[in-house]
Every structure is written in structure tokens, then in C-alpha cells.
C-alpha positions as CSV (number, residue, x, y, z in Angstrom):
1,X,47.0,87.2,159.6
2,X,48.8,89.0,157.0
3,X,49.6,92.9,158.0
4,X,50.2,95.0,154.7
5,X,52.3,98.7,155.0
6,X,50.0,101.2,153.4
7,X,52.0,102.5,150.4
8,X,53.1,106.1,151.7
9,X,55.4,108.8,149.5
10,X,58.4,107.8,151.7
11,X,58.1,103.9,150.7
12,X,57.8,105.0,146.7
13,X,60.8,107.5,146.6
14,X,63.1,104.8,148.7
15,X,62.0,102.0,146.1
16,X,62.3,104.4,143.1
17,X,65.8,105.5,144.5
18,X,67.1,101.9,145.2
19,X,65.7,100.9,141.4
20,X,67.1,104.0,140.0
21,X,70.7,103.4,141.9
22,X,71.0,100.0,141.1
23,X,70.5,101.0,137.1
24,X,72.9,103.9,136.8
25,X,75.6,101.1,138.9
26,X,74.6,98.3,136.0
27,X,74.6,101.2,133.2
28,X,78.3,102.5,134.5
29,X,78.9,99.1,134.2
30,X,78.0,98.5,131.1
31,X,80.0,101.7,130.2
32,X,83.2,100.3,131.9
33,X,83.1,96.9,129.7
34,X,82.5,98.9,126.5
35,X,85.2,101.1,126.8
36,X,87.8,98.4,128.2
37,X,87.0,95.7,125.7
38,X,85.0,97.2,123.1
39,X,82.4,94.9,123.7
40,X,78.6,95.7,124.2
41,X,77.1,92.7,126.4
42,X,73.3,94.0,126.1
43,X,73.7,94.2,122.4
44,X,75.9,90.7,122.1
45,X,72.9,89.0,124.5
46,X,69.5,90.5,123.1
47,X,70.7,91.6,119.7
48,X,71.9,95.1,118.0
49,X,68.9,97.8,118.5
50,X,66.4,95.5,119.4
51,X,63.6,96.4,121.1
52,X,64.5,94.0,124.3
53,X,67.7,96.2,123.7
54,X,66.3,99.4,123.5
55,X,64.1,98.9,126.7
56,X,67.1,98.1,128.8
57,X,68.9,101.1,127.5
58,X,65.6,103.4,128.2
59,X,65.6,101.6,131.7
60,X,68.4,102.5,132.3
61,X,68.4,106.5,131.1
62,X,65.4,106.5,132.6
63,X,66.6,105.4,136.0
64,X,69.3,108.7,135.8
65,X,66.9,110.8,134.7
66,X,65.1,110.1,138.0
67,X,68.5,110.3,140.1
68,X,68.8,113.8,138.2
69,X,65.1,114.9,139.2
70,X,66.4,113.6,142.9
71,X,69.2,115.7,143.0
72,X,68.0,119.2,141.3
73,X,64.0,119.0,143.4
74,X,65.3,117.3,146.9
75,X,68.8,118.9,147.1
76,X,69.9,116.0,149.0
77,X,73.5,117.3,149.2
78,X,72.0,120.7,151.1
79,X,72.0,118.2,154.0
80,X,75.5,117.1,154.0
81,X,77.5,120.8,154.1
């Protein structure tokens, strides 16, 4: 028989977290290649300001925004010091 977690707070901010980590990693990434080699791969792969284009860049900003919201409400780095 199949057991299903219920979906709590805790299990939504850890999956929005991981999401929003792994974009801002892929986005400085992204930034890394363009300023190295002047080359943007999102643009070269879906095409110059298309909309497949301009939904990975909104993922992206949209994943810091949430790490910004994380920082600034949760104060995470109150715990550290």
C-alpha cells in the first residue's frame, strides 16, 4: 500500500529552496560562460528573445527573487553568528 507525506510548510519551503538554489547555480552559470566567451547558450539553443527564452530567464530571476525573500523574512544567517 502506497503511504503519501501530507504536504506540510516545511516540505514546500525545502522544495522551493532546492528549486530556487539549483537556478541561481545554472543562472551564475550562464553568467560565467557569457562573460568568458561572449556566448549566450539559452539564446544560441532556443533563439534570441524568444518566449522559450524569456521563460528560462524569468525562471531563473524568479528563483533569486525567492532566495532574496528567503534571506530578508527568514534571516537564515541570524542562526549562524
Amino acid at each position: 500500500m502506497l503511504r503519501f507525506n501530507k504536504i506540510s510548510v516545511e516540505n514546500i519551503m525545502k522544495f522551493c529552496s532546492f528549486i530556487s538554489f539549483t537556478l541561481s547555480i545554472l543562472g551564475s552559470l550562464l553568467w560565467l560562460i557569457i562573460g568568458l566567451f561572449g556566448i549566450n547558450p539559452i539564446a544560441e539553443i532556443l533563439g534570441y528573445m524568444s518566449i522559450n527564452t524569456r521563460l528560462v530567464y524569468i525562471s531563473i530571476g524568479l528563483g533569486g527573487a525567492f532566495l532574496l525573500f528567503f534571506l530578508i523574512v527568514l534571516k537564515p544567517l541570524k542562526l549562524i553568528g
